[in-house]
C-alpha positions as CSV (number, residue, x, y, z in Angstrom):
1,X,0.0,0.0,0.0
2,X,3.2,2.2,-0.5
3,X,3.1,5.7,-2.8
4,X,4.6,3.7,-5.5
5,X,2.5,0.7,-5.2
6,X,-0.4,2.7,-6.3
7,X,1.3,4.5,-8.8
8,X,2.0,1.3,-10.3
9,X,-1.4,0.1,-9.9
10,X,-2.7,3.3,-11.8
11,X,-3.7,5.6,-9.1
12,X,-1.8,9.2,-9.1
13,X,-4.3,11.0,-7.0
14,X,-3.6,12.3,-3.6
15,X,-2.1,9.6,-1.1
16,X,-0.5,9.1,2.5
17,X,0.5,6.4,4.4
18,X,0.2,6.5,7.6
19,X,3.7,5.4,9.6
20,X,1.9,3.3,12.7
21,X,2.2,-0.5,12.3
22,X,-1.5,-1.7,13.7
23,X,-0.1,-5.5,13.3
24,X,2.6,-8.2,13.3
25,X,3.2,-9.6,9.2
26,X,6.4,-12.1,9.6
27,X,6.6,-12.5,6.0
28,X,8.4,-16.4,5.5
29,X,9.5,-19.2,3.1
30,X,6.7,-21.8,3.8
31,X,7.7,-25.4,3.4
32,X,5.5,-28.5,3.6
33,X,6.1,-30.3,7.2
34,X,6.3,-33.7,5.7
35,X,10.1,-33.0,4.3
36,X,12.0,-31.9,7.1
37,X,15.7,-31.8,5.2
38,X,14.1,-29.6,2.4
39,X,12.5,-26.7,5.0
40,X,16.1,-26.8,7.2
41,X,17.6,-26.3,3.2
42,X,15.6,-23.4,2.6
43,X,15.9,-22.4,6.4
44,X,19.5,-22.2,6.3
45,X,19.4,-20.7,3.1
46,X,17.4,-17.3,4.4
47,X,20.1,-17.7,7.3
48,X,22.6,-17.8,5.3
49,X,22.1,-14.3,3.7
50,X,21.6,-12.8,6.8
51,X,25.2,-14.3,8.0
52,X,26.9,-12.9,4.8
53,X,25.3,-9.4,5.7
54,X,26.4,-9.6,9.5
55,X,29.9,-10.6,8.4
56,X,30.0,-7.8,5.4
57,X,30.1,-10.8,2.7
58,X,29.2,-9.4,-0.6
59,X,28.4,-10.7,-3.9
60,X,31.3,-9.8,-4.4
61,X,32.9,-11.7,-1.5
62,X,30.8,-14.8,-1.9
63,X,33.9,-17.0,-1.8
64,X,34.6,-16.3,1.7
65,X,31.3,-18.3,2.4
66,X,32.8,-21.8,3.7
67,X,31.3,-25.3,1.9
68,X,29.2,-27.3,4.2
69,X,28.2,-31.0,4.4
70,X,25.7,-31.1,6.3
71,X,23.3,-31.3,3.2
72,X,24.7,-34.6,2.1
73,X,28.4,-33.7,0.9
74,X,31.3,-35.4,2.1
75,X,34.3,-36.8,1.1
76,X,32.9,-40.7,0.4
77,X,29.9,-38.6,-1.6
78,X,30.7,-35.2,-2.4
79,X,28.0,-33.1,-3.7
80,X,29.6,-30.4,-4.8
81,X,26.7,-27.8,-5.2
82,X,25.5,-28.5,-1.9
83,X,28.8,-28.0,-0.2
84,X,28.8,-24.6,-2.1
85,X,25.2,-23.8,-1.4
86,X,26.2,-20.9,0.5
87,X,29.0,-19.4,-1.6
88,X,26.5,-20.4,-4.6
89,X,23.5,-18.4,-3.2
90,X,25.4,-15.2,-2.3
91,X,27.0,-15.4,-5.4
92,X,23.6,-14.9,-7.3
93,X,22.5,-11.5,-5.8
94,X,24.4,-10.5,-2.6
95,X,23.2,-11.1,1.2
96,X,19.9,-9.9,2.8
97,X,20.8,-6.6,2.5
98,X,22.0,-6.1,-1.2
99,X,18.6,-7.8,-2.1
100,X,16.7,-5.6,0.0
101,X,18.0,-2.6,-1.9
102,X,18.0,-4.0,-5.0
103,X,14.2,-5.5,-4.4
104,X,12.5,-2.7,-2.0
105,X,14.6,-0.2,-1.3
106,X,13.3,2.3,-3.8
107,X,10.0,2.1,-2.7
108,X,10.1,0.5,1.0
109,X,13.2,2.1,2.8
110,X,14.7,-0.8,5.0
111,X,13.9,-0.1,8.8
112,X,12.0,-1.2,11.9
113,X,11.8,-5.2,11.8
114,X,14.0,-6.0,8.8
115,X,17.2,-4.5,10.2
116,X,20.4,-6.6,11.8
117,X,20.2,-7.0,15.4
118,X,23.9,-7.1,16.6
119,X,22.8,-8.7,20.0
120,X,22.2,-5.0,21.5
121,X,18.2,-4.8,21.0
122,X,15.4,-6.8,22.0
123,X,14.5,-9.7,20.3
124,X,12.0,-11.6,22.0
125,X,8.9,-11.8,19.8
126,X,6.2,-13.9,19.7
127,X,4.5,-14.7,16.3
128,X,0.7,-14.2,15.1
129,X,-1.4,-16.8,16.7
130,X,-3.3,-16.3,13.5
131,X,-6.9,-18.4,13.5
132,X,-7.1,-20.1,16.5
133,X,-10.4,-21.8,16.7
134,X,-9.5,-23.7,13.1
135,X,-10.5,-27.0,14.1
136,X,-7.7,-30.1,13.6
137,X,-8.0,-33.3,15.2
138,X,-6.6,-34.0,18.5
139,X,-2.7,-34.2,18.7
140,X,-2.9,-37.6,20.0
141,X,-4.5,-39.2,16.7
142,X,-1.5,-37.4,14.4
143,X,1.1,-37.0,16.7
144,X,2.8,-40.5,18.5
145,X,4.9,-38.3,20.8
146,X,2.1,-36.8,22.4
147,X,0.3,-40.5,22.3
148,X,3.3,-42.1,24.2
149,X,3.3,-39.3,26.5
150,X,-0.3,-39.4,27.2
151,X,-0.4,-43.1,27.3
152,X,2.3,-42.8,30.0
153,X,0.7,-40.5,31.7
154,X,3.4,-37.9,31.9
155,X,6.0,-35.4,30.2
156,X,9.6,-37.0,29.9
157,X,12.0,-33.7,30.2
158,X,15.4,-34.0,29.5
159,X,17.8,-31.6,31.5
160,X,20.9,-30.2,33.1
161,X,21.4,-29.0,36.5
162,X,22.5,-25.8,36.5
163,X,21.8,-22.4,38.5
164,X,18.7,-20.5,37.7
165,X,17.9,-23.0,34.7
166,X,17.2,-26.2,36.6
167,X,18.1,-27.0,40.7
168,X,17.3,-30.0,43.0
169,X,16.4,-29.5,46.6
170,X,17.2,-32.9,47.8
171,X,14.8,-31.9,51.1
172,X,11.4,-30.8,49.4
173,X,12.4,-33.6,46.8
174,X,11.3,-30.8,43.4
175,X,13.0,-29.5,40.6
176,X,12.7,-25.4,40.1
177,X,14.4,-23.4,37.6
178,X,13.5,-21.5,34.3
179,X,13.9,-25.1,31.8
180,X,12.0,-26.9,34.5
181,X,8.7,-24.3,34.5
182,X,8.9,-24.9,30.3
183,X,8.4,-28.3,31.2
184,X,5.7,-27.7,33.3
185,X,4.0,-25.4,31.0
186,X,4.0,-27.6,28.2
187,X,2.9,-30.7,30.6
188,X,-0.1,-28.2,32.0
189,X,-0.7,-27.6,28.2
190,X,-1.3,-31.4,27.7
191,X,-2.7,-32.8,30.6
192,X,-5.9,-29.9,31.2
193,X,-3.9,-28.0,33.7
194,X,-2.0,-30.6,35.4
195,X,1.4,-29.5,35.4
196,X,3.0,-31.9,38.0
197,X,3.1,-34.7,35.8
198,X,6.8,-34.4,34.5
199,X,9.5,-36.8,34.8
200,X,13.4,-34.8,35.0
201,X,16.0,-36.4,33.9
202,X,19.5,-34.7,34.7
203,X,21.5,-35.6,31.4
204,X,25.4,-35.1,30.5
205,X,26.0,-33.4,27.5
206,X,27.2,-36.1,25.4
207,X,24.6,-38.1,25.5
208,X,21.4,-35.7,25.6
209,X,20.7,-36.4,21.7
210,X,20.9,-39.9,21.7
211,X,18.5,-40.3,24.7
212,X,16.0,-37.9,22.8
213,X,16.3,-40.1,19.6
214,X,15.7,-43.1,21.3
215,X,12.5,-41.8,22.7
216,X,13.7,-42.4,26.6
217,X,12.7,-38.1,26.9
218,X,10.4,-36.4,24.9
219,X,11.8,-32.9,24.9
220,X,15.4,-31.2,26.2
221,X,14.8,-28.5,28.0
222,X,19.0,-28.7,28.7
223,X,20.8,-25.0,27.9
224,X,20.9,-26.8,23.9
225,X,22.5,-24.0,21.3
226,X,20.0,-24.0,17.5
227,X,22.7,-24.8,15.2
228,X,23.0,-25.4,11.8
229,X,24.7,-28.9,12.0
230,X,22.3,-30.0,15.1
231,X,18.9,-29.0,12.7
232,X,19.9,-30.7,9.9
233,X,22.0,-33.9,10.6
234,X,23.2,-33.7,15.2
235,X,26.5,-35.4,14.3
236,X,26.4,-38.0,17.4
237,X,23.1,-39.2,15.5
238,X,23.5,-38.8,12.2
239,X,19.4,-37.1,12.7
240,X,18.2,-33.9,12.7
241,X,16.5,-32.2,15.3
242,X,13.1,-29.0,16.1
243,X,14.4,-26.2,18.1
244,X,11.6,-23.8,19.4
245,X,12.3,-20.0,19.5
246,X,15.2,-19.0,21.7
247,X,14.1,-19.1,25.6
248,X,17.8,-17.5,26.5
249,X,20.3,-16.0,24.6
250,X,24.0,-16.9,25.8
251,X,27.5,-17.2,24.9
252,X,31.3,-18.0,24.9
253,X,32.9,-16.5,28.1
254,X,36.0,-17.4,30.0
255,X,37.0,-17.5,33.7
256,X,40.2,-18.0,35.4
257,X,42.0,-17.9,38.5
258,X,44.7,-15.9,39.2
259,X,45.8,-14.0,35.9
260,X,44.6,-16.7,34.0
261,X,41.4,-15.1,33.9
262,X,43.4,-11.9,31.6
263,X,45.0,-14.8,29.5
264,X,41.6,-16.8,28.3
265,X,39.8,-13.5,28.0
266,X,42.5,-11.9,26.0
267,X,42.9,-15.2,24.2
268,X,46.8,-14.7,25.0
269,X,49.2,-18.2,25.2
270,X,52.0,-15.7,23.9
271,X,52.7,-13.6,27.4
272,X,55.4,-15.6,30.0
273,X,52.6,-15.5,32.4
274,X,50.3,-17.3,30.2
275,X,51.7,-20.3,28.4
276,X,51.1,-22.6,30.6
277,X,46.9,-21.7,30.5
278,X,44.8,-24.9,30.5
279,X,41.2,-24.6,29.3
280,X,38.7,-26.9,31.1
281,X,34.9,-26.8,29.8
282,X,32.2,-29.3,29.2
283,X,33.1,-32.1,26.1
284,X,30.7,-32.7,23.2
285,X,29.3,-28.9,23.1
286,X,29.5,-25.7,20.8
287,X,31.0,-23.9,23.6
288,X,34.4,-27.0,22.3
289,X,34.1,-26.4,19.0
290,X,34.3,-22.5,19.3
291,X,37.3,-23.0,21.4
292,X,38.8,-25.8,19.0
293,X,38.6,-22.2,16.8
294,X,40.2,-19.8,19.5
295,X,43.2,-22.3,21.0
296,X,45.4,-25.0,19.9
297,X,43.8,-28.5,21.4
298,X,47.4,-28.7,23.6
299,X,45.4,-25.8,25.7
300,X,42.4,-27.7,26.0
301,X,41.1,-29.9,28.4
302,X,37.2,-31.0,28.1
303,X,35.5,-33.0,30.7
304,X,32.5,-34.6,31.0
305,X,30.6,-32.9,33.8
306,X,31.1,-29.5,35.7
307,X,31.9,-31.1,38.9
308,X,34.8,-32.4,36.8
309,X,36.4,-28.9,35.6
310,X,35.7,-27.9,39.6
311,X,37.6,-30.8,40.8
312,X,40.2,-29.5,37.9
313,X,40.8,-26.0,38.9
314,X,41.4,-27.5,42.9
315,X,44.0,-30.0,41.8
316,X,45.5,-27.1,39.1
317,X,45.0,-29.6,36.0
318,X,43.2,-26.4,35.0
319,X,43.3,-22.8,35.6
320,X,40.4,-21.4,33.4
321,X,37.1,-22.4,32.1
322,X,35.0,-22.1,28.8
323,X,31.5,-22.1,28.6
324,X,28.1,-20.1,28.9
325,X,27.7,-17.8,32.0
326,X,26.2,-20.8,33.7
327,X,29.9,-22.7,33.2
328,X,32.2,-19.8,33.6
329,X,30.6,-17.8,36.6
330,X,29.4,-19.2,40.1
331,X,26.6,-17.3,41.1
332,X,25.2,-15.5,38.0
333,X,27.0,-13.3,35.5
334,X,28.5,-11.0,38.0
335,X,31.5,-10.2,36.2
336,X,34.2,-10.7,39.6
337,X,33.4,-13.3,41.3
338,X,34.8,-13.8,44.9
339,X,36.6,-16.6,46.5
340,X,33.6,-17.5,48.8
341,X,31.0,-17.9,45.5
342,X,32.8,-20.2,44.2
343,X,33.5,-22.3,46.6
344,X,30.3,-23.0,47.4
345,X,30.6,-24.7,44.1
346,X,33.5,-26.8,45.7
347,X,36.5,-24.5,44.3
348,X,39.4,-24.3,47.1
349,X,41.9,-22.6,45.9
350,X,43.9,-19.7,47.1
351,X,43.4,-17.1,44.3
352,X,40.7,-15.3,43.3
353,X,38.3,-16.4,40.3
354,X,37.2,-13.6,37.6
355,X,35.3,-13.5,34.4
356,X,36.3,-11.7,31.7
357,X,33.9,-9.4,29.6
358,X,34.5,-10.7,25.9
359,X,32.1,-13.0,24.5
360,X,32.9,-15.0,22.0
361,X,30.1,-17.0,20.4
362,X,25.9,-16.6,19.9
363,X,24.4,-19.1,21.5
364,X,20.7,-19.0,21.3
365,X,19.3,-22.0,24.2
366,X,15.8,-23.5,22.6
367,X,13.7,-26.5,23.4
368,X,14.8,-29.5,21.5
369,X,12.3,-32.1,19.9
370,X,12.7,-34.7,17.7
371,X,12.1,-33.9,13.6
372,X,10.3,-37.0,13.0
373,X,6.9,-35.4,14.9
374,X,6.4,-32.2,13.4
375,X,2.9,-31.6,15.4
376,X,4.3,-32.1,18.5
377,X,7.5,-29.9,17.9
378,X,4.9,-27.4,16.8
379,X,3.1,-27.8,20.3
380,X,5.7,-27.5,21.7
381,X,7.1,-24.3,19.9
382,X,3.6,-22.3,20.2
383,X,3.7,-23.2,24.1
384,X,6.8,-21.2,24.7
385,X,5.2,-18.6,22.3
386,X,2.0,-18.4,24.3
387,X,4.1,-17.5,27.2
388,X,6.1,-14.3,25.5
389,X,2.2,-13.8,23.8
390,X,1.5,-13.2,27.3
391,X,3.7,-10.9,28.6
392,X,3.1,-9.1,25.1
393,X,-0.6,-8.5,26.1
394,X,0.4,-8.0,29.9
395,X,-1.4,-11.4,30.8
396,X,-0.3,-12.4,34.3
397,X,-0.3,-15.7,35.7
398,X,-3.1,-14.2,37.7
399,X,-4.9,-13.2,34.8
400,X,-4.2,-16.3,32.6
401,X,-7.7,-16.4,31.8
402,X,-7.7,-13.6,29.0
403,X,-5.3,-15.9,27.1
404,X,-7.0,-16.8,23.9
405,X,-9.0,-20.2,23.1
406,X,-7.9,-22.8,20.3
407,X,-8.8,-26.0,18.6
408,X,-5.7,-26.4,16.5
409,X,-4.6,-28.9,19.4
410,X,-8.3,-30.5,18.6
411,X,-11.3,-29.5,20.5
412,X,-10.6,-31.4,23.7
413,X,-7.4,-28.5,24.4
414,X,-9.0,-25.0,23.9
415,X,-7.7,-23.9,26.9
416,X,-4.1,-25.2,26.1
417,X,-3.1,-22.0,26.2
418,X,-4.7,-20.5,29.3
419,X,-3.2,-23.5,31.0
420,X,0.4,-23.1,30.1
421,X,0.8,-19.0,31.3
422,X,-2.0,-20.0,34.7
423,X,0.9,-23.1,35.4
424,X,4.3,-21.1,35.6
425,X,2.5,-17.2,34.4
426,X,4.3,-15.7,31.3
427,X,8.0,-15.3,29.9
428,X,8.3,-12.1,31.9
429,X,7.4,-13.2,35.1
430,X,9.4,-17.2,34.2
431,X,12.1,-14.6,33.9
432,X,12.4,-12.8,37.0
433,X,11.6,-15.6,38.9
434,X,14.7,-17.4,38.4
435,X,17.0,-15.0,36.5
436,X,16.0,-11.3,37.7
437,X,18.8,-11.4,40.4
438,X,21.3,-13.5,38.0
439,X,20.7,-11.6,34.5
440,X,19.4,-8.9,35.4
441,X,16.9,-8.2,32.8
442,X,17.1,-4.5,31.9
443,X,21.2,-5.7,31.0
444,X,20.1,-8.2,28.5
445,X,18.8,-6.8,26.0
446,X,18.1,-9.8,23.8
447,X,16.0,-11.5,26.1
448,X,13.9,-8.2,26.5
449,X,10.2,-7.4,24.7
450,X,10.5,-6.6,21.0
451,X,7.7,-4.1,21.8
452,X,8.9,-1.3,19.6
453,X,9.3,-3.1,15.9
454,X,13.2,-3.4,16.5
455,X,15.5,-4.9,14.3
456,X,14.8,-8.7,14.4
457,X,17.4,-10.2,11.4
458,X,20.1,-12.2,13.7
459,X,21.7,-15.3,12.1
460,X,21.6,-18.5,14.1
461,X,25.7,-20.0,14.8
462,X,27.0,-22.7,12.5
463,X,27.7,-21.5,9.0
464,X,31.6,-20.4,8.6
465,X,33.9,-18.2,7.0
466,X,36.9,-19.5,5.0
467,X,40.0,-17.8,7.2
C-alpha cells in the first residue's frame, strides 16, 4: 500500500501512508512439514544471507562463504553444489541486504523489523497466533509423541542442573528453575492444567541427543544452542533435530584464576605469564568447537561434567574455564566473582576467580524435539510462544484467563493456552523468577520485549567463513 504501489497500480491522486504499524506480518519461506531436510535447506538458506550481511560478505565476497556438508556432501559422496550452497546463493544476488535494496529499497526504505540485530536490542517476539479456533483433530491421533506421553501419563524432560535453569532441593524432593517451568508449562498444556506430571531427567552433554532419539525423553529443556549442523543432521546421531524459538540468549565467556582469567579472556598463550593456561569446559558442546577455533587443542582440556572442571581447577589440572555464564561464573553473570561464591561450588583454591567481559560466540538455548513429529515440535514451539504472547498482552499468571482459546490442538485443548501462562504465568514473570537477580533483565537486552518493531534479522551459529 506504499506511494509507488499505487502509482504502479494506476492511481496518481492524492495519497499518505500513515507510519503506525496496527499489526505483526512475519513474511516467510513456507515449506511442507512432511520433508524436514528440504525446510532446514531453505531455512539455512534465508540464514545464510543474513550471516553474509552480519559478516559484510558481498556478492562480491561470496567465496569467503565456507562449503558445508551437512546437506549430504562429504568426502565418500561429495555433492559439490551442496557443499557450495552458501557461496552459490550469495553469489547470485548478494546477502539480505543487497537484495533488500536491490528489491524494496526504492519504494520501502529498509527499517524497523527488517534491520540486523547485533545482539544490542530486543528480540523476543512472539508470532501471530493467527486463526485459532480452526479445528484439527486431537494431537494424540497425528502425533505419536504426544500419544506415548499421554499413554504414559506424563512429560519426559530431559535436563541439566545448573543455577537458575534447573536446581534439585534434595529436602522438598522438586526440581525449580527456568527449563523446569517450560516443562511444566508444556505438561499443564497437555494434561488440562496438570502440570505436576513431569518426569526430570539430569543428562550429560554427550549423551542428551541420543536419549531424545531413542524416545527415553520427549523434549530437552537442557541449555541446547540452534545450530546449523544439530537441525539438519546432530553429528552423534547422524538425525536432525526441532528447536523452538530462543528461551535465552547466551555465549562464549572465560573464567580464570589468578591471571589466567586476563590470558583466556584476552585469548593470550604468547605472554610468559600465560603459556602454561589450561582450558577446562564441558566435552561434546558448541561452547568446544568454538574453542577448538580460539586455542590449539594442547590448551584444551574438556571433561565430562562441571563437577569435573571444579575438581580440575582445585587439583590445578586447569586454571580457566569455557563455557556459557552458567559454566564460567558461580553465582550468576556477575563479572568478579569472589573466593567465597565459588567455593560454594567446591572450588578451594587460594586465588581469586574472575570473568572476563568478551564473548565470543551466539548461543541461542531452545527446546529441542525430535524432527520426526512435526505436530508435536509445533506444540511445543507455540507453548513457549504463548508465554512471550502473554507478557506481550500484559497477561499475568493471575490473569491467565484472557489468554485466547484454540482448537488447532483439537477441540478437547482450547484452553491449552490458558493453562500453560496459569501453570508457571508468562516469559516475563518465568524470567524474574529465576534470573531477575542472576541476568538482570534490563542488561540483557536480547532477552527483553521486541515491543517497539526493532530490528529482528540475527543469524543462528554454524555456518563459517573460509579464514
Amino acid at each position: 500500500i506504499n506511494s509507488q504501489a499505487m502509482k504502479e497500480g494506476g492511481y496518481f491522486g492524492p495519497y499518505e501512508l500513515g507510519s503506525q504499524l496496527l499489526s505483526r506480518e512475519p513474511i516467510s519461506m513456507a515449506t511442507r512439514s512432511g520433508d524436514p531436510r528440504w525446510s532446514d535447506f531453505v531455512e539455512w538458506m534465508v540464514q545464510a544471507l543474513i550471516f553474509a550481511e552480519e559478516q559484510e560478505i558481498t556478492q562480491a565476497r561470496s567465496f569467503r562463504m565456507a562449503p558445508t556438508s551437512v546437506f549430504g556432501g562429504n568426502e565418500t559422496h561429495p555433492h559439490p553444489q551442496l557443499q557450495s550452497m552458501f557461496e552459490n546463493a550469495i553469489a547470485v544476488r548478494g546477502n539480505y541486504g543487497e537484495l533488500y535494496n536491490f528489491n524494496l529499497q526504492s519504494f520501502l526504505p529498509r527499517g524497523g523489523m527488517n534491520r540486523l540485530n547485533a545482539g544490542d536490542s530486543p528480540i523476543m517476539y512472539s508470532f501471530p497466533l493467527g486463526d485459532t479456533l480452526v479445528e484439527a483433530p486431537e494431537l494424540e491421533v497425528s502425533s505419536p509423541t504426544v500419544r506415548a506421553i499421554k499413554e504414559r501419563g506424563f512429560l519426559n524432560c530431559g535436563m541439566n542442573q545448573r543455577r537458575g535453569f534447573a536446581s534439585f532441593e534434595p529436602s522438598a524432593r522438586t526440581w525449580t528453575g527456568f527449563d523446569i517451568d517450560l516443562c511444566h508449562a508444556i505438561a499443564a498444556a497437555l494434561f488440562d492444567g496438570s502440570d505436576s506430571r513431569v518426569v526430570v531427567t539430569d543428562l550429560p552433554s554427550a549423551q542428551r541427543f541420543s536419549v531424545l532419539q531413542d524416545g527415553r525423553v520427549d523434549i530437552l529443556a537442557r541449555l541446547t544452542t540452534w545450530t546449523l549442523d544439530r537441525d539438519v543432521r546432530e553429528p552423534t546421531t547422524g538425525q536432525g533435530l526441532s528447536f523452538s524459538y530462543p528461551y535465552f540468549h547466551d555465549g562464549l565467556k572465560f573464567g580464570g584464576v589468578g591471571q589466567y582469567a586476563d590470558c583466556a579472556n584476552n585469548l593470550d598463550v604468547i605472554s610468559p605469564e600465560c603459556q602454561d593456561l589450561k582450558v577446562c569446559l564441558l566435552e561434546d558442546t558448541t561452547i568446544l568447537s568454538r574453542v577448538e577455533e580460539l586455542f590449539h587443542s594442547g590448551y584444551i582440556y574438556p571433561k565430562s561434567s562441571f563437577a569435573e572442571i571444579i575438581s580440575a581447577l582445585n587439583t590445578g589440572e586447569c586454571n580457566s574455564v569455557a563455557g556459557g555464564f552458567h559454566d564460567v561464573d558461580a553465582t550468576g553473570v556477575r563479572l568478579d566473582i569472589d573466593l567465597q561464591s565459588i567455593a560454594d561450588l567446591g572450588y578451594s583454591g587460594s586465588e581469586t576467580y574472575r570473568v572476563g567481559e568478551k564473548v565470543y560466540s551466539k548461543d541461542p538455548l531452545a527446546l529441542t524435539t525430535r524432527q520426526d513429529d512435526p505436530l508435536w515440535s509445533d506444540f511445543v514451539r507455540w507453548i513457549f510462544w504463548a508465554l512471550v504472547h502473554a507478557e506481550e498482552q500484559g497477561i499475568t499468571q493471575a490473569t491467565a484467563h484472557d489468554m485466547p482459546q484454540t482448537k488447532l490442538f483439537g477441540p478437547l485443548r482450547t484452553n491449552a493456552l490458558y493453562h500453560a501462562v496459569n501453570a508457571v504465568g508468562n516469559y516475563g514473570e518465568i524470567y524474574e523468577r529465576h534470573f531477575g537477580n542472576l541476568v538482570p533483565r534490563g542488561t540483557s537486552s536480547l532477552h527483553q520485549l521486541n515491543s517497539g518493531f526493532g530490528p529482528m534479522l540475527r543469524a543462528l551459529p554454524g555456518i563459517q567463513l573460509l579464514s
